[in-house]
C-alpha positions, 0 to 999 in steps of 0.5 A: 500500500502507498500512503503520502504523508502531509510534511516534508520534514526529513526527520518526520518522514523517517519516524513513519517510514521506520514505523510503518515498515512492518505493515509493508506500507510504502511511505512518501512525502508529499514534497517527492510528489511536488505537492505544496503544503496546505495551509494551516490556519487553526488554533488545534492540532486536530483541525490542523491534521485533518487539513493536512490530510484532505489536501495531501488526498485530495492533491495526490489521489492516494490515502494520506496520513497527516500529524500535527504536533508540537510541545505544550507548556502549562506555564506559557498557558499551552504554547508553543502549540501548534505554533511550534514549528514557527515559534520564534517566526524564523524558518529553514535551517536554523528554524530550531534553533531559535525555536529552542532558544526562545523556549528556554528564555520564556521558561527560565523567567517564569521557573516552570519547566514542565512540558508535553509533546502531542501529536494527532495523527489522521488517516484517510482514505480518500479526501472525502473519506467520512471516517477519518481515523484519529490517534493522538497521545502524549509525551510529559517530560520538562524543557533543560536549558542545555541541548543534550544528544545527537539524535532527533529534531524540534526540541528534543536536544531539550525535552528532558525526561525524568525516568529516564534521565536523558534528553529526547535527542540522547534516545536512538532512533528505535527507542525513541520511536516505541516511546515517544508521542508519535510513537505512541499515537501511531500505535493507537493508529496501526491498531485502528488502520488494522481494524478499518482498512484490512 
């Protein structure tokens, strides 16, 4: 089965990639089929994914998968939000980077470090599909002024998580994949893709 997944971020596509291989479903980004990215104008993560997901259908023919995500702070009343990819309004390379700064620089005032990943994926089938499938889960740890790790994207370098004792980017690929929000929602996902789409 082909699936186009709504991002063109590298290290999104390489988490779906790794963790839809064992149902032998061939992943593409919408940027290898020259399809431009919808617009995102909501305020949630779900309305974001389901427009993610009916333009990459829409714009493709083929199923589509979308996830929006990013990291929550109770301190700065939820955000960066949806807004995370874009927090400090600064795009391309260097986009986490400052991202991450002002993160830090905005909790370290306030003392409050405490953080959650979310992702809401969404699967159609087609971009009038009635019953798009939703998962969405959680990831708690707290933001670390100091970047730790090698290894994932975003703000991982600084989401440190307690049990474990480490950064997000300090996990390998493959634990990090089992454990992490995305993980966990595209567990909650294959179980449903399985049910409906078998």
């Amino acid at each position: 089965m082909r699936l186009v997944l709504a991002s063109a971020n590298a290290g999104k596509l390489r988490e779906f990639r790794g963790l839809l291989a064992p149902l032998a479903i061939e992943v593409i980004s919408q940027a290898e089929l020259a399809i431009e990215p919808a617009e995102e104008p909501y305020v949630t993560f779900i309305e974001n994914a389901l427009a993610k997901a009916r333009h990459a259908a829409a714009s493709s023919g083929l199923p589509a998968l979308a996830d929006d995500s990013g990291i929550c702070c109770p301190a700065l009343a939820g955000a960066p939000g949806v807004r995370s990819a874009r927090f400090a309004g600064v795009g391309g390379t260097g986009a986490d980077a400052a991202n991450n700064r002002l993160l830090v620089e905005r909790l370290a005032a306030l003392g409050d470090r405490r953080a959650h990943y979310v992702c809401v994926l969404v699967a159609l089938r087609a971009a009038d599909d009635p019953e798009p499938l939703v998962a969405e889960a959680r990831w708690h740890g707290e933001v670390v002024a100091t970047a730790r790790g090698e290894h994932g994207f975003g703000y991982d370098p600084h989401f440190w998580l307690t049990d474990l004792s480490c950064t997000a980017a300090e996990l390998v690929p493959e634990h990090k994949n089992r454990i992490s929000h995305r993980g966990q929602a595209m567990q909650l996902l294959l179980e449903r893709l399985r049910r409906a789409w078998a």
